[in-house]
C-alpha positions as CSV (number, residue, x, y, z in Angstrom):
1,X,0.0,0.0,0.0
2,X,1.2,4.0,-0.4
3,X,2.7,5.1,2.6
4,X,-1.0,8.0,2.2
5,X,-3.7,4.7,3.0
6,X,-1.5,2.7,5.4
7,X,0.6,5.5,7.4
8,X,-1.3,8.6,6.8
9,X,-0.7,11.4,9.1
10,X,-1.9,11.4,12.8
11,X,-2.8,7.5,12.2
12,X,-2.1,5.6,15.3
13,X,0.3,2.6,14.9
14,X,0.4,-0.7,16.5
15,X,3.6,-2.9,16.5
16,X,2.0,-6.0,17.7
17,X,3.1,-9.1,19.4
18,X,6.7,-8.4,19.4
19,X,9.5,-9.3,22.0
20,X,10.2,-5.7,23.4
21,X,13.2,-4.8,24.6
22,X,12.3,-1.2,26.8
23,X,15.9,-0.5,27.6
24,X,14.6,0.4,30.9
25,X,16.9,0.5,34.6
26,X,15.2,-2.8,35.1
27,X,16.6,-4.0,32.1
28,X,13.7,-6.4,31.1
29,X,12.5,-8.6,28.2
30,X,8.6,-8.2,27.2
31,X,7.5,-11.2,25.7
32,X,5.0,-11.0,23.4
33,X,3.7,-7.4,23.7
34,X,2.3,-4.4,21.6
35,X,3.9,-0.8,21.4
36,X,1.0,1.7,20.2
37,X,2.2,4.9,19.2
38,X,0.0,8.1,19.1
39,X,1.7,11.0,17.0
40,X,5.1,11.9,17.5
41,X,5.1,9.8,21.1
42,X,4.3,6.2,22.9
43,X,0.9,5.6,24.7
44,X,1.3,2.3,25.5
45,X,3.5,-0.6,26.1
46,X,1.5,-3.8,27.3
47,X,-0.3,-6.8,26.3
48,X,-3.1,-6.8,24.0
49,X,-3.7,-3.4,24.0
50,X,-7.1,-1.8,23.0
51,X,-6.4,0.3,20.0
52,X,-8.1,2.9,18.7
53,X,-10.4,2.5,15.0
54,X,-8.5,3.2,12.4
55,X,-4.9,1.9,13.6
56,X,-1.9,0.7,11.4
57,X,-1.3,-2.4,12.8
58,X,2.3,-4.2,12.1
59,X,3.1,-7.7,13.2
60,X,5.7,-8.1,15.1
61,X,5.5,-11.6,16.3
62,X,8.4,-13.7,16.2
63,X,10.3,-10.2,15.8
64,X,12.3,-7.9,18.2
65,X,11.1,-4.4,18.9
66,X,13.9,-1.7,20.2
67,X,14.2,1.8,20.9
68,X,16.0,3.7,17.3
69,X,19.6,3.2,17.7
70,X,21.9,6.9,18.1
71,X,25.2,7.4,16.1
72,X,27.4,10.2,18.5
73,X,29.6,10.4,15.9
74,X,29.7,10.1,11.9
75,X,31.4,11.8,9.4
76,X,28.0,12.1,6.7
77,X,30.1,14.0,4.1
78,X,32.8,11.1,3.4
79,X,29.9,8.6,3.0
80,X,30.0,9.5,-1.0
81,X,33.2,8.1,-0.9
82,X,31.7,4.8,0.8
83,X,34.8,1.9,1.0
84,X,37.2,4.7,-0.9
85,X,39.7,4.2,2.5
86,X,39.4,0.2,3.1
87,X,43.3,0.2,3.0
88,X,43.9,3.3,4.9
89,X,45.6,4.1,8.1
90,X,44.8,7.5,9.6
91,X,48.0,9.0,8.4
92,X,47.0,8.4,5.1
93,X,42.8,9.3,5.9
94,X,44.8,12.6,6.9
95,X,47.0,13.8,4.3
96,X,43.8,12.8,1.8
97,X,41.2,15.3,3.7
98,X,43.2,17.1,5.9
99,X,45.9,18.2,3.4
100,X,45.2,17.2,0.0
101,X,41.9,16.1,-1.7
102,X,39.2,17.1,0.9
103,X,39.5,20.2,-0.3
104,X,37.8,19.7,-3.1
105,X,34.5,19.1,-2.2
106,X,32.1,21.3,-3.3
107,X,28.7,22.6,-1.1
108,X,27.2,20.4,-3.6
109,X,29.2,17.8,-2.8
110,X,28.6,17.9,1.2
111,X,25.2,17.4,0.4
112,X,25.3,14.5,-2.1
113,X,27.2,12.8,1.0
114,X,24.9,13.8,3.7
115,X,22.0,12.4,1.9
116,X,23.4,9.5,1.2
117,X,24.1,8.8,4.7
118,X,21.0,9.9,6.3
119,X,19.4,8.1,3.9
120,X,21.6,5.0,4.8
121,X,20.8,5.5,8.7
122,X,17.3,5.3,8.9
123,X,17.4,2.6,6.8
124,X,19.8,0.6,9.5
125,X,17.5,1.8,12.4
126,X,19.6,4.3,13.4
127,X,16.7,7.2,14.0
128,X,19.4,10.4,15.2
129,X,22.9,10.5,14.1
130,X,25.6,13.4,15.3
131,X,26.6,14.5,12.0
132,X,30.7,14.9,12.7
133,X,30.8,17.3,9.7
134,X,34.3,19.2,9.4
135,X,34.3,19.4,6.0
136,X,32.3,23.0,6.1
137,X,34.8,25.2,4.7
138,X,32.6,27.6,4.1
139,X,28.6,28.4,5.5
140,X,27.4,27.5,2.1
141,X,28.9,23.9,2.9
142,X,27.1,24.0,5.9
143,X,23.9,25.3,4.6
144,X,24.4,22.4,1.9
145,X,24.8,19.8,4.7
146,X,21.7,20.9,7.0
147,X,19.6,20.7,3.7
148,X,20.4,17.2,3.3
149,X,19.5,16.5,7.3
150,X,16.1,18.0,6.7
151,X,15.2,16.7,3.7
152,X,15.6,13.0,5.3
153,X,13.0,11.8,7.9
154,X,15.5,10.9,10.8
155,X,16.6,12.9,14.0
156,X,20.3,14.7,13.5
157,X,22.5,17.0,14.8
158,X,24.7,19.1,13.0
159,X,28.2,19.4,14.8
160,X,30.1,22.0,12.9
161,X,33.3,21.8,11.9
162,X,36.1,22.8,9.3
163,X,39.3,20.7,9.4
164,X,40.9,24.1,7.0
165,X,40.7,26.4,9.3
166,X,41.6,26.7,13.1
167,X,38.5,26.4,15.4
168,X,39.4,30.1,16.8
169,X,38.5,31.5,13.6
170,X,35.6,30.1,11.9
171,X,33.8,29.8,15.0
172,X,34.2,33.2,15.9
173,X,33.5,34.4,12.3
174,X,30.1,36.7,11.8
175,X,28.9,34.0,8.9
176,X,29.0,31.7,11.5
177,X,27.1,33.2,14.3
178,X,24.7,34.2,11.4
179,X,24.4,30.7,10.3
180,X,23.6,29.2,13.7
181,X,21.0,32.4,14.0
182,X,19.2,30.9,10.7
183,X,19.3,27.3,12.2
184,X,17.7,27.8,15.1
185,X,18.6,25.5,18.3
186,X,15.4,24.3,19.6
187,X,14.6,22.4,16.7
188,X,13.5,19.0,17.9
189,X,14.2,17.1,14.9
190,X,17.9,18.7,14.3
191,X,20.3,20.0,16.8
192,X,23.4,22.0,16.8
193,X,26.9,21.5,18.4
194,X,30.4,22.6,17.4
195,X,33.1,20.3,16.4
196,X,37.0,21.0,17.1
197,X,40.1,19.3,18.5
198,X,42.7,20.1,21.0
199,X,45.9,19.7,19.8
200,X,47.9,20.3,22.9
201,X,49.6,23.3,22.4
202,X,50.0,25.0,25.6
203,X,48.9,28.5,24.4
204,X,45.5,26.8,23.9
205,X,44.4,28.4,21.0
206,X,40.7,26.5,20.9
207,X,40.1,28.2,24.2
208,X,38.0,31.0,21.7
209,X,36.0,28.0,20.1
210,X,35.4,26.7,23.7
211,X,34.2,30.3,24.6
212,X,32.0,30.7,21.6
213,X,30.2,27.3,22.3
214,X,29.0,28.6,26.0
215,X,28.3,31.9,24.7
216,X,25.6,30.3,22.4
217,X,24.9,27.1,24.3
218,X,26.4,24.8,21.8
219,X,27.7,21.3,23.5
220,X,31.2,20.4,22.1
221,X,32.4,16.9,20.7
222,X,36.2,16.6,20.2
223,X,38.8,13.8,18.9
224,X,40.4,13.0,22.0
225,X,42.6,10.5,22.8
226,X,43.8,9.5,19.1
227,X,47.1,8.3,18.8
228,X,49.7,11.2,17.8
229,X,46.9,13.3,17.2
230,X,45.4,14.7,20.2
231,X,46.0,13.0,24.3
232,X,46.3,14.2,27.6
233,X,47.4,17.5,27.4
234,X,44.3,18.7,25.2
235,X,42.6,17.4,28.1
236,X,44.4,18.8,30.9
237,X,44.6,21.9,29.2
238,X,40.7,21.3,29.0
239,X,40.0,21.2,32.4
240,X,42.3,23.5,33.6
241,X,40.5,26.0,31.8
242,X,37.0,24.9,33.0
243,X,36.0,23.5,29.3
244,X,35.2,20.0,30.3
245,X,31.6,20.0,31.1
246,X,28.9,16.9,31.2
247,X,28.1,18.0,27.6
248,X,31.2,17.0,26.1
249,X,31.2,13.9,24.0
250,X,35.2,12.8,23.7
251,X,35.5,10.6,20.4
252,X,37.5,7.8,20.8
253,X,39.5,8.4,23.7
254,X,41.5,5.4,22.8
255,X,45.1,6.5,23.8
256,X,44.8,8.1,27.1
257,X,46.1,8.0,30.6
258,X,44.2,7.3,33.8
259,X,44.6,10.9,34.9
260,X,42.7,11.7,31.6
261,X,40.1,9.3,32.4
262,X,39.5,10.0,35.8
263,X,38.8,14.3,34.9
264,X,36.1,12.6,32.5
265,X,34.8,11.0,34.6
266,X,34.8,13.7,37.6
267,X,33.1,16.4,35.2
268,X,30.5,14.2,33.9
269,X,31.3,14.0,30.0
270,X,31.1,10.9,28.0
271,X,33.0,8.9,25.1
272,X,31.8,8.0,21.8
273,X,33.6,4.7,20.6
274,X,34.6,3.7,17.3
275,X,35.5,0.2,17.4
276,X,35.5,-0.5,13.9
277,X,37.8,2.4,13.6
278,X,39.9,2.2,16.7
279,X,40.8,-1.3,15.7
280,X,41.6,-0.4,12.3
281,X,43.4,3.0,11.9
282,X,45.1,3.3,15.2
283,X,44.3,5.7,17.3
284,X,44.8,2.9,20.1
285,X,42.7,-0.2,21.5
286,X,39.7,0.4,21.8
287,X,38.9,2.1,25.1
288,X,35.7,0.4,26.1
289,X,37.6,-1.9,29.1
290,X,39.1,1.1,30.7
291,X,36.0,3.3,30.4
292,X,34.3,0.7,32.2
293,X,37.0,0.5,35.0
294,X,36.8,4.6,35.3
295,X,33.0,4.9,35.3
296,X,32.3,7.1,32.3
297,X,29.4,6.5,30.6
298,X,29.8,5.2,26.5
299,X,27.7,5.8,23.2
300,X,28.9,4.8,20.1
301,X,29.5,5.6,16.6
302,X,30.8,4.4,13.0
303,X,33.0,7.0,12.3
304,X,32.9,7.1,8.9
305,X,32.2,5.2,5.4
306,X,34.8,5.7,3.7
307,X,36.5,2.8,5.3
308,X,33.6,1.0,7.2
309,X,30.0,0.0,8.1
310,X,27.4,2.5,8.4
311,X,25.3,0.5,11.3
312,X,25.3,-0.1,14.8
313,X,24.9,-3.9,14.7
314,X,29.1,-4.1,13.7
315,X,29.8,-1.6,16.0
316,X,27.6,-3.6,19.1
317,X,29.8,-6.4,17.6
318,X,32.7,-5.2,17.6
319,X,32.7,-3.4,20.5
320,X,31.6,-6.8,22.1
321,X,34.7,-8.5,20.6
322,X,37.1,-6.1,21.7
323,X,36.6,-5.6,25.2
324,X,36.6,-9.5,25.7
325,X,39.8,-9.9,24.2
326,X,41.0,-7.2,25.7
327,X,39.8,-9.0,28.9
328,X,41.7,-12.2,27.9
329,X,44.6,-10.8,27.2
330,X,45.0,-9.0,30.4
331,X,44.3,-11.9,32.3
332,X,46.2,-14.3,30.5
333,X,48.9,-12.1,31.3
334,X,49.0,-12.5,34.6
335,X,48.3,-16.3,34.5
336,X,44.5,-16.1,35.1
337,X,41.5,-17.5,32.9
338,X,38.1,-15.5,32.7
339,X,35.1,-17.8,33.5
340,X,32.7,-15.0,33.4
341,X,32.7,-11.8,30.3
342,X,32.4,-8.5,32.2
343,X,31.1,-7.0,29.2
344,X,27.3,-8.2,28.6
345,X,25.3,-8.2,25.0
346,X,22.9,-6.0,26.9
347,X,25.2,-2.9,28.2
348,X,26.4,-2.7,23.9
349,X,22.5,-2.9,22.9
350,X,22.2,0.2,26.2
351,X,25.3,1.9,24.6
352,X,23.8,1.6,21.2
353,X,20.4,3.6,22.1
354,X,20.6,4.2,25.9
355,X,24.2,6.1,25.6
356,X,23.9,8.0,23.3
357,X,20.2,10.1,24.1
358,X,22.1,10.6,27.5
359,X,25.3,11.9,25.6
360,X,23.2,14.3,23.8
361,X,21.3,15.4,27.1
362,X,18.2,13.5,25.5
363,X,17.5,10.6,27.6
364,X,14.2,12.1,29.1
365,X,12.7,11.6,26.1
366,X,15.1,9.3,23.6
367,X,16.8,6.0,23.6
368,X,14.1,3.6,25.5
369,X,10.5,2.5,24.7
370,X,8.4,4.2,27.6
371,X,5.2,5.6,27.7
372,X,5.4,9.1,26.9
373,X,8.8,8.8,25.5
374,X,9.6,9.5,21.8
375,X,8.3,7.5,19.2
376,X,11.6,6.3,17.5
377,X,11.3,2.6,17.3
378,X,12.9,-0.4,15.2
379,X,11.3,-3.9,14.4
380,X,14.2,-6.6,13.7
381,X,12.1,-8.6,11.8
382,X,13.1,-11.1,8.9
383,X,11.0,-14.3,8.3
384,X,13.1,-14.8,4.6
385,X,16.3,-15.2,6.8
386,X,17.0,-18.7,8.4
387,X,19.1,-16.5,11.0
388,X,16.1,-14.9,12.4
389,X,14.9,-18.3,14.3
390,X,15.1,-19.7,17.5
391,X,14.9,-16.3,19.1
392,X,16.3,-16.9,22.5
393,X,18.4,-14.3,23.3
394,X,17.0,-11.2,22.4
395,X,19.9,-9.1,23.5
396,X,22.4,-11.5,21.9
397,X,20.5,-11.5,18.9
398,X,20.7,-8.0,18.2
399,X,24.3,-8.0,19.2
400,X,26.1,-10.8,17.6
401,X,23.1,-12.0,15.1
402,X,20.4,-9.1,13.5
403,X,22.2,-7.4,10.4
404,X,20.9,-4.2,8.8
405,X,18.9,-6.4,5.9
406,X,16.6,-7.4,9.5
407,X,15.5,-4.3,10.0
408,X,11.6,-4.7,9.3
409,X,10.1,-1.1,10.3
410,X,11.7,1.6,11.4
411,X,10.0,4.5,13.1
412,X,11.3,8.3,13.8
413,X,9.0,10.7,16.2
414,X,6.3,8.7,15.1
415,X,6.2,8.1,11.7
416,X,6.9,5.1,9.6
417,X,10.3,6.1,7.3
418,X,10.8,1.9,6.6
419,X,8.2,-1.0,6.5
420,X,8.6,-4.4,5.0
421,X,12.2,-3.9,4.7
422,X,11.7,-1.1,2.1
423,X,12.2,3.2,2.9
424,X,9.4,5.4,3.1
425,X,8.8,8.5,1.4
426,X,12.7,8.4,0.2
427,X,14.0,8.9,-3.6
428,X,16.8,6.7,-3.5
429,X,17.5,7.1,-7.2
430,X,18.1,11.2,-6.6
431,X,20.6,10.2,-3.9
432,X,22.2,7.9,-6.1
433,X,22.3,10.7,-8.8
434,X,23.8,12.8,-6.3
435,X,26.7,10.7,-5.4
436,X,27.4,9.3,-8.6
437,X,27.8,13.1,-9.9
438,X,30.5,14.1,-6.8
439,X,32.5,10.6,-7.6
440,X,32.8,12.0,-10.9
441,X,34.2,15.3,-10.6
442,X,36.0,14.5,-7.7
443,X,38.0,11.2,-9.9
444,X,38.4,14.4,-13.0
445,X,39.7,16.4,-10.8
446,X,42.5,14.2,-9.2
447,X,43.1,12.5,-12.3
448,X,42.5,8.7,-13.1
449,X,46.1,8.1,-11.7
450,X,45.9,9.9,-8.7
451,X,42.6,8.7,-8.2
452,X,44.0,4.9,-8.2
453,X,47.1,6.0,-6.1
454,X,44.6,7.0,-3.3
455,X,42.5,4.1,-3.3
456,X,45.1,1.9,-3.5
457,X,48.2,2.9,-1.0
458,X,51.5,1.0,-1.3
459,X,52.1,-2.4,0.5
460,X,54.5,-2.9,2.8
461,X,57.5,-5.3,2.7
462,X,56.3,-8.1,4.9
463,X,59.3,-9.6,6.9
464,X,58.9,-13.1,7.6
465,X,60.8,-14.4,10.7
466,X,63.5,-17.4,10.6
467,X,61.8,-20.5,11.0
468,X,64.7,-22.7,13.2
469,X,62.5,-25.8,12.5
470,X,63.3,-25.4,9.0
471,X,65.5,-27.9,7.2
472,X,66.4,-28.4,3.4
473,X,67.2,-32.3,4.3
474,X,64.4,-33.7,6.4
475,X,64.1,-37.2,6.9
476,X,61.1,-38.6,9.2
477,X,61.9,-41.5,11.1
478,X,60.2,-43.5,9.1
479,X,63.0,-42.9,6.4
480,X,65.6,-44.6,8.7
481,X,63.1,-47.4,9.3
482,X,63.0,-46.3,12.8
């Protein structure tokens, strides 16, 4: 049916039947149970509801109803360039945005990225993502970007940044302070915070960004923690200064020390992790093991698609994966064996929606399925899929089983953007347009060569070690009739 007879506006819809998992303190599973949602919010969670005439009803049985996954961190404007990086390492993700090509990109070309990735979140069940966007070299990049956002049924927030210019200067800028004017920051569907490193340098020259951000109530979300890039003295210089407020989101923080971790902790911020990313471009093992030890609450993110996925299910399995080895090894290390994982498929599915509406100060009304909450809600549903049966686990299921081709319905303040696997009230085809016209001026412009060169970085010479048990005249025993 149109998305006009089955989903029209103000229609109330019933998810029906499903295993619900409320993400509530008491952490519970709801067995066979209806979520009915009345415009942009939840009236009821329970069994066999009444329902009023005239409601959608899905089925959920046999499927797994969540609250809409959150994304604290994503780089929208590099998902154009989706698997471009698969061989990177950050040096090289550096010199090719930082230095060289990301220069390039066009206003037009921000936007054929940010659509793309919206488009690709909503479609994963990921209802609000924090747009990382420091590719807005110039406003009309930024207005580019927020037109993308909007145009998109999902939940996002713009955190603007510009990786060509230092923080003190383009936040401080008039076209800047104009810009967030226009944008408004009460908008309940798309939110505003600023975007900027610390690199260290004791003259702390962000201090003027920092100041800007409280003097129009902008939160800040900063690389921290990434190998050679940005450590403990951004943060000490951070706190010193009074800038580290419960606000701050600190991406990554993978290479820290305890004293970093413990002024986190003690002013109330939060870190977005990267696992895929952390594992994979080094800006150290992934933090998740000593976050837990310190206290500090964790969200998490993809980063970006120009090396990897653009869901939440790798990154709950990931994440999963790398704090239990990280576990191992430790122990191991010290001669001990671990019966029991500290890490739980729950606390990931928690980070996943949980973590990150209370690192955006939304918790009150995001990230779990209560009445009176939000209505952003995902069915993992997939009766095609031998994977989808026996569901016993629902929390490991999500985790470690559920891909993004199992997300059934997705919902976002209410309405139904995906149902039956298929987006609602999206024109894939212009997004596809879109993309397909950056990719080509932005391979004319480096040139077909350079355009290989990037994509393809040079191998290193792989030394293989002496093998002492290596012989060129081997006899077995058997030779010597032994």
């Amino acid at each position: 049916m149109s998305e006009r007879t089955e989903f029209g506006q103000g229609r109330p819809v019933l998810l029906r039947g499903g295993t619900v998992l409320p993400m509530d303190d008491r952490g519970r599973v709801l067995h066979d149970t209806d979520v009915l949602v009345a415009g942009d919010r939840i009236a009821a969670v329970g069994r066999e509801l009444s329902v009023p005439e005239g409601t959608a009803v899905i089925d959920a049985t046999d499927g797994i109803v969540m609250p809409g996954m959150i994304d604290t961190h994503r780089h929208m404007w590099q998902t154009v360039m989706r698997g471009y990086g698969a061989d990177w390492t950050l040096t090289q993700y550096f010199v090719w945005y930082y230095l060289e090509s990301g220069k390039l990109f066009r206003p037009e070309d921000v936007h054929a990225g940010n659509l793309l990735a919206a488009i690709e979140a909503i479609d994963a069940g990921v209802t609000t993502v924090v747009d990382w966007s420091h590719g807005l070299q110039t406003v009309d990049h930024a207005d580019a970007a927020v037109d993308a956002l909007r145009s998109v049924p999902g939940r996002f927030v713009l955190a603007y940044g510009n990786i060509q210019q230092p923080p003190a200067e383009w936040s401080t800028a008039p076209e800047f302070r104009d810009f967030v004017r226009r944008c408004g920051t009460d908008d309940d569907m798309f939110g505003l915070q600023l975007a900027f490193d610390v690199t260290g340098d004791p003259a702390f020259p962000e201090r003027h960004a920092f100041e800007a951000a409280r003097e129009l109530g902008l939160a800040v979300t900063t690389h921290a923690g990434v190998w050679g890039a940005t450590g403990d003295d951004g943060i000490k210089l951070m706190h010193d200064h009074g800038f580290m407020t419960p606000g701050t989101v600190y991406v990554h923080a993978a290479s820290l020390s305890a004293d970093s971790y413990h002024r986190i902790a003690a002013t109330g911020g939060s870190v977005s992790v990267s696992t895929e990313s952390e594992q994979s471009a080094g800006q150290g093992y992934p933090p998740t093991w000593a976050l837990r030890a310190h206290g500090i609450p964790v969200s998490l993110s993809m980063d970006t698609s120009v090396w990897w996925s653009g869901d939440l299910f790798s990154a709950m399995r990931t994440t999963l994966g790398a704090d239990r080895s990280r576990e191992h090894l430790e122990a191991h290390a010290e001669g001990r064996t671990v019966t029991h994982c500290a890490l739980r498929a729950d606390q990931v599915v928690d980070w996943a929606t949980r973590g990150g509406a209370r690192a955006l100060g939304r918790d009150h009304d995001l990230g779990s399925l209560e009445v009176g909450k939000k209505a952003d809600i995902v069915l993992i549903k997939n009766d095609r899929s031998p994977v989808s049966f026996p569901l016993l686990n629902p929390y490991g299921h999500v985790a470690f089983q559920a891909q993004r081709g199992d997300v059934h319905t997705v919902l976002v303040d209410g309405r139904v953007v995906k149902h039956e696997h298929r987006l609602v009230g999206v024109d894939l085809a212009a997004a596809r347009r879109a993309a397909e016209r950056t990719v080509d001026h932005l391979r004319s412009t480096l040139g077909e060569e350079a355009w290989r060169k990037g994509m393809n970085p040079d191998i290193p010479e792989a030394a293989v070690l002496d093998n002492p048990y290596t012989y060129t005249e081997y006899r077995s025993s058997s030779t010597h009739g032994g």
